[in-house]
N, C-alpha and C positions, 0 to 999 in steps of 0.2 A: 708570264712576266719575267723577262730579266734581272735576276735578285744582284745584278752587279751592278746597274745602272739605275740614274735616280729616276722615278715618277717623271716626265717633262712638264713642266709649268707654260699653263697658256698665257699669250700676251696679245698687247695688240699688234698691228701690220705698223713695222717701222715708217711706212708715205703715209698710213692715217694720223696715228699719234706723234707725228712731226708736226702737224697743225692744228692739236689741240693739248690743253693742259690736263688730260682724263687720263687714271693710273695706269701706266705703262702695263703692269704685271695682275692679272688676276689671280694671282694665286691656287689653293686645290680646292675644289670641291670636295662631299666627303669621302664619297667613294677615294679620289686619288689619294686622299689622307691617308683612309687607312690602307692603302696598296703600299703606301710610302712606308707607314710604320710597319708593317711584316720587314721591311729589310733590315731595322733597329735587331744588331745580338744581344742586346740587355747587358752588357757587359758588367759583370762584377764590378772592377777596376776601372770605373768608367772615367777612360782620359777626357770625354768630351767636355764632361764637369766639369774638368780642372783647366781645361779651354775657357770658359765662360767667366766673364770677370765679376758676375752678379751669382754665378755657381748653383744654378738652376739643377734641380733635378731632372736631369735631360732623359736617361731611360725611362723614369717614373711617369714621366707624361705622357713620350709615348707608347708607351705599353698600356695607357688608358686610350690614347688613340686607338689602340689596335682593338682595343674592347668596346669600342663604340662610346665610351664613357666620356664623352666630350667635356660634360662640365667638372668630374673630377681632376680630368686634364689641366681644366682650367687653372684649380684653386692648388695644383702644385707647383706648374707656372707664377701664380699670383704669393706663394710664399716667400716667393724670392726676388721677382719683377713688378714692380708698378706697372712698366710700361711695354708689355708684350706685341701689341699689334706694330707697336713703331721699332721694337726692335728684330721682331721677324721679317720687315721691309728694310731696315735699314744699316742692322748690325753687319760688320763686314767678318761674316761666317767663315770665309773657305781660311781664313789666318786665324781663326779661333775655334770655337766649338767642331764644327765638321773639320778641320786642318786637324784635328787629335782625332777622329773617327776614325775605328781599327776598319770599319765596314773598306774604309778610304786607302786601306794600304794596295790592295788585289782588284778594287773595282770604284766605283765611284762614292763618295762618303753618303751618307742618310743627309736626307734637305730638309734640315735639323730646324733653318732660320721659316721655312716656306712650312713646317707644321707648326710649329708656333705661329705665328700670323696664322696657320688655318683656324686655332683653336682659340685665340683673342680675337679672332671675326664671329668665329658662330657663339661666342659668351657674350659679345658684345649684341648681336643681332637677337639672342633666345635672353635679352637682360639680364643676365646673369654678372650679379659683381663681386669682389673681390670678400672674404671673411673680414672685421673689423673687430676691435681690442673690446670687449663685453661691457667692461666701464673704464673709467678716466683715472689713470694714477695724481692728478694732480699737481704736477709738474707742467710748467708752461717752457717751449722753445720757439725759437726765433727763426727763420729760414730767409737768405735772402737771394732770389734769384727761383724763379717757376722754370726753371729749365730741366734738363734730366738730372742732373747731380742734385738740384732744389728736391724738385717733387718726389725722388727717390728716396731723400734723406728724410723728408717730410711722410711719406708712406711709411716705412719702416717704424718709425719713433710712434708716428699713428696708432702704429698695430701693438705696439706696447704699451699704451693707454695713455700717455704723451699729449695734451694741450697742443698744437702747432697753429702756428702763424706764417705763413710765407708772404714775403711783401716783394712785389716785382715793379721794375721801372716803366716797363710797359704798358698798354691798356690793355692788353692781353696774355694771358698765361701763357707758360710753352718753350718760354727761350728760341732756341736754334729751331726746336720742330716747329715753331711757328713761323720766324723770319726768317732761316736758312735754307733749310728742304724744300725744294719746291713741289706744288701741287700732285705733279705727275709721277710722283716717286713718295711721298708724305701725305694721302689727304690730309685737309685742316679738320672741317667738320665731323668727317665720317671716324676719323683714327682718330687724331692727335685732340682733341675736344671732351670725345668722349675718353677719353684717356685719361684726363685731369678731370673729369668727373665723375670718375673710379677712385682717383686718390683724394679727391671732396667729397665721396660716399663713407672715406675712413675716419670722417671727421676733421680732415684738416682743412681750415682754413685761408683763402687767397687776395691778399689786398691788392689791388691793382694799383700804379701812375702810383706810387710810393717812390722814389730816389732816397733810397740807404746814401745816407754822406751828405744828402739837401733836407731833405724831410726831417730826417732821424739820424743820429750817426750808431753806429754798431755799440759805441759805450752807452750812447743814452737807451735803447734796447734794454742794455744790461740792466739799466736803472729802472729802469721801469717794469720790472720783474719778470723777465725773460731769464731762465736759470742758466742757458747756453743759447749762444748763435751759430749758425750754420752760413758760412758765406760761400754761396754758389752762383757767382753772377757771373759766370764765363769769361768770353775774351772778346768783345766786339770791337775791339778798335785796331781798324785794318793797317795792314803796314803798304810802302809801297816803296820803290823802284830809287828813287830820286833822279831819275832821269829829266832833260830839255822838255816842256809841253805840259807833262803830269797837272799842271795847272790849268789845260783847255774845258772849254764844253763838250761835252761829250767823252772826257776822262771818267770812269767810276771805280769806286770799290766793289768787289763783287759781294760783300756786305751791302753794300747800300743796293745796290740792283737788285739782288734777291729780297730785300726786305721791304723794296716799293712795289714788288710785285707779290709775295707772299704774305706778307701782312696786311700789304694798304692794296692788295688785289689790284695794281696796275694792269694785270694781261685784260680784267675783265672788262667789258662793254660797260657805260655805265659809271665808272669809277673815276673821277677826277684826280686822280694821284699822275702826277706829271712823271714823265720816265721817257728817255730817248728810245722810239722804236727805230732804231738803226737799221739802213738796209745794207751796211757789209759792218760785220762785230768782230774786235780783234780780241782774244780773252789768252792772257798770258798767264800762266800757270798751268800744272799737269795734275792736282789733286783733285779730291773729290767734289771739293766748292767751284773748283773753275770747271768741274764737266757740267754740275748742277748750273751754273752761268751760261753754258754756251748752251745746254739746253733748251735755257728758259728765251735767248736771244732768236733761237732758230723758231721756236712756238712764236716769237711775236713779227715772227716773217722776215729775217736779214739770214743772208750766206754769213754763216760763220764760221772762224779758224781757230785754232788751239795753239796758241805760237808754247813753246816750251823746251827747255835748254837743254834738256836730257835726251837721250834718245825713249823709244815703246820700253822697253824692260825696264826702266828708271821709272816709269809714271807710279807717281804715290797712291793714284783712283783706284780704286776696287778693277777690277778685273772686267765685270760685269758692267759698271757703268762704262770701261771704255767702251765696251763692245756695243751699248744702247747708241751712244753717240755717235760709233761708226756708221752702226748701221743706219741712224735717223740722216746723215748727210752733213755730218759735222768733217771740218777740213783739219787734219791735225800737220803743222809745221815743225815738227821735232828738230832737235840737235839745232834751234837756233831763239837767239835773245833780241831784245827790244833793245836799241841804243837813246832814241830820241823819239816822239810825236812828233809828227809833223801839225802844224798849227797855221787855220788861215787868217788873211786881212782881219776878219769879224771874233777872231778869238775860238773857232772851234777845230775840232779834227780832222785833221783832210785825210790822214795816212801815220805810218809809222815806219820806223828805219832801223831794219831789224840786219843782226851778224849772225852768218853763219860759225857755229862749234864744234869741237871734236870732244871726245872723252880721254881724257888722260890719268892721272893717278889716282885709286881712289882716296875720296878726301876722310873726316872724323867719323861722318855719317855709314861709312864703308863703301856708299856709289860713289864709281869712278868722275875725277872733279871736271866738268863744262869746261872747255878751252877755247877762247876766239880763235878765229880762223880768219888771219891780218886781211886785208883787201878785199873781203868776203860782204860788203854791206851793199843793201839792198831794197825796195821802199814795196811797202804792200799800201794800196788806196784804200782807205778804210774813214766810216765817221764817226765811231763808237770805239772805245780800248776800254778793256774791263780786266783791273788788277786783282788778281785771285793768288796773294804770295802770302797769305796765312795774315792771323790777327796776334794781337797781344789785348792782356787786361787793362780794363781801365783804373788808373791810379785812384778815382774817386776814394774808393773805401777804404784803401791802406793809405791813404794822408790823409783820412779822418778819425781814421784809427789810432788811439794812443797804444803804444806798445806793440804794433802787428809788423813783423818784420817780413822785409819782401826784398827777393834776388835782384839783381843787376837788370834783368827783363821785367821788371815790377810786378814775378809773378809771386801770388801771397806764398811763405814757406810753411809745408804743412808735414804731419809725420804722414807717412806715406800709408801707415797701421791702422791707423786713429783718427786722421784728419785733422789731430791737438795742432794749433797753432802756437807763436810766442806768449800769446796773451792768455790766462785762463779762463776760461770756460767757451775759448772761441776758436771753432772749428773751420775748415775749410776745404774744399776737393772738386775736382773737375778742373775744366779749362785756367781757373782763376787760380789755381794751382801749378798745371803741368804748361798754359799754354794750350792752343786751339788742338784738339785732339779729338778722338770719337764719340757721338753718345750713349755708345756702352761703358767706356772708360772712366766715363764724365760718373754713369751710373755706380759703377763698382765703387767711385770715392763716396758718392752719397751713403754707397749701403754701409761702409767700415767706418764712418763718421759717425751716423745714429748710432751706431755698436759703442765708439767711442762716445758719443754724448751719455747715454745711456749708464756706461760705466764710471763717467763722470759726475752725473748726476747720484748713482745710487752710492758712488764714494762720499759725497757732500752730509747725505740723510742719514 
């Protein structure tokens, strides 16, 4: 075995799992587990740690991988993560945890993200669940939003004997992993289900079709004896373009796409949930939501393109998912923008009328700024555009909120330490904080929030 390079992780054949929504990536079995964790040096000073923003003991588990001790593995993963299977599939590792692996200076880092997901498949397959708080401190808290910053912040406070209540708008737990991820990169049932019924083994609690702001506002919570709130309700409300057309049929958000097919299963046979199966998809944007779109467009049988203003080095998407894409037969139009929709007689998409761009100075961001390129316009035939250019929070709960103050993006302001908001005793972290960002990111506000409820509560008694 080459101790410089990683274990290879099998997948499927790029022309099969182009035409279906079954997980791309099988991950290791246990033999390649533990071949993987021999190449872990246990590092004293382990920068990987300090990579992770939920600060997982990453040697500690696997050096139980290496001893076959799978479910010890487990329960030191589970000290620190709720949610290990989804973030061994989804966390974007090579920028975090393995990006610090010293393994990674001289040869390739430890597949840090692919032993975890080994070790939350076989806890999850051999039943094995998370440790829970012995009894109840008596203390009740509020959570609002089942998403990873919710059910993080809801785990955590759990396991300190913590009453919780989570109340989500949806009929379904999960947030993003239920209506964002798709299928083939997130199971629902297999991962992300049993996931939140790991963090419902800790004893907390999950209301479903609850609307924090309609139902209940965040002060009457208060009043009703919730000693602190946790507001975790992400960023669902997509932005777009304001470009000519944006108004046709056949225009989407790539919120709304993903979520009539992930949540209300549109790709399935069977399923009454209306959704244009387009046979050519234009999906504008270079992140990870518009690879996860043009994915799900090419699974339900249209040629698809990635129109995107930057050039390849510019894309925001993981590394990895561009490379899925490529190879599934996704068409990427770089270095060029959408001016207009073309719109026919009847109100729908015929095509769009896109400008070619150069790169010129870089802008605040540090990538250099998209430049039209005058005389450069040009029309691609298309009946479906799917706008994937990031989301913001919805206003609902901060103008229901008395005293919750929120920035000029109407994202809630929180301490970045504590997750303390303006109001006392009301916290908040994740998307509905920073803005659409990752569900690791989302997680590490969950986990410093319960730290700060926690020490807000025991300053109260």
């Amino acid at each position: 075995m080459d101790m410089m390079k990683k274990v290879p992780v099998r997948e499927q054949d790029p022309k099969v799992r182009a035409t279906n929504f079954e997980e791309v990536c099988y991950g290791y079995n246990e033999e390649e587990a533990v071949n993987e964790s021999t190449r872990c040096l246990n590092c004293k000073n382990a920068r990987c740690i300090q990579g992770c923003p939920v600060n997982i003991n990453i040697p500690g588990f696997i050096s139980k991988v290496k001893e076959n001790n799978f479910e010890e593995a487990y329960q030191i993963i589970s000290e620190s993560s709720a949610l290990p299977a989804v973030c061994g599939r989804v966390c974007p590792q090579e920028s975090q945890c393995e990006g610090k692996c010293v393994r990674g200076i001289k040869g390739e880092a430890v597949s840090i993200g692919k032993l975890e997901r080994f070790v939350a498949d076989w806890a999850r397959e051999n039943g094995i669940k998370p440790k829970k708080a012995e009894e109840s401190n008596g203390h009740k808290v509020a959570v609002v939003g089942a998403g990873p910053a919710g059910l993080t912040c809801a785990g955590d406070l759990a396991r300190l004997g913590y009453e919780v209540t989570i109340f989500e708008a949806l009929h379904q737990p999960g947030g993003v992993l239920s209506y964002g991820i798709p299928e083939f990169r997130l199971p629902k049932d297999k991962v992300v289900q049993a996931e939140i019924e790991n963090v419902k083994s800790l004893g907390v609690k999950i209301e479903t079709n609850v609307v924090v702001g309609k139902a209940d506002t965040v002060d009457e919570l208060l009043e009703e004896g919730f000693e602190a709130v946790f507001i975790g309700s992400g960023a669902g409300l997509p932005r777009f373009m304001g470009i000519p057309g944006e108004q046709a049929n056949g225009v989407f958000s790539a919120n709304e796409f993903l979520t009539r097919n992930n949540l209300m299963k549109a790709f399935k046979e069977g399923y009454e949930t209306p959704i244009s199966r387009g046979k050519k998809v234009v999906v504008v944007g270079g992140g990870n939501v518009a690879m996860d779109a043009a994915r799900t467009a090419l699974r339900l049988g249209a040629e698809t393109h990635i129109v995107y203003r930057r050039s390849e080095a510019e894309l925001p998407a993981r590394a990895e998912e561009v490379h899925h894409a490529k190879e599934e037969g996704i068409v990427f139009d770089l270095l060029q923008n959408p001016t207009e929709i073309l719109v026919d007689e009847n109100g729908w998409v015929k095509g769009i009328k896109i400008i070619k761009m150069e790169l010129g100075e870089p802008d605040e961001s540090g990538r250099r700024r998209p430049v039209e390129i005058p005389g450069s316009e040009y029309e691609i035939e298309c009946d479906t555009v799917i706008m994937s250019l990031g989301t913001s929070p919805n206003p609902l709960i901060s103008s229901t909120t008395y005293g919750l103050d929120v920035n000029r993006r109407k994202c809630i302001i929180a301490s970045e330490e504590t997750g303390q908001t303006s109001k006392e005793g009301v916290f908040a972290g994740g998307d509905a904080v920073t803005g659409a960002a990752t569900v690791i990111l989302a997680m590490g506000a969950g986990k410093k929030a319960a730290k700060g409820i926690d020490e807000f509560i025991k300053s109260k008694n």
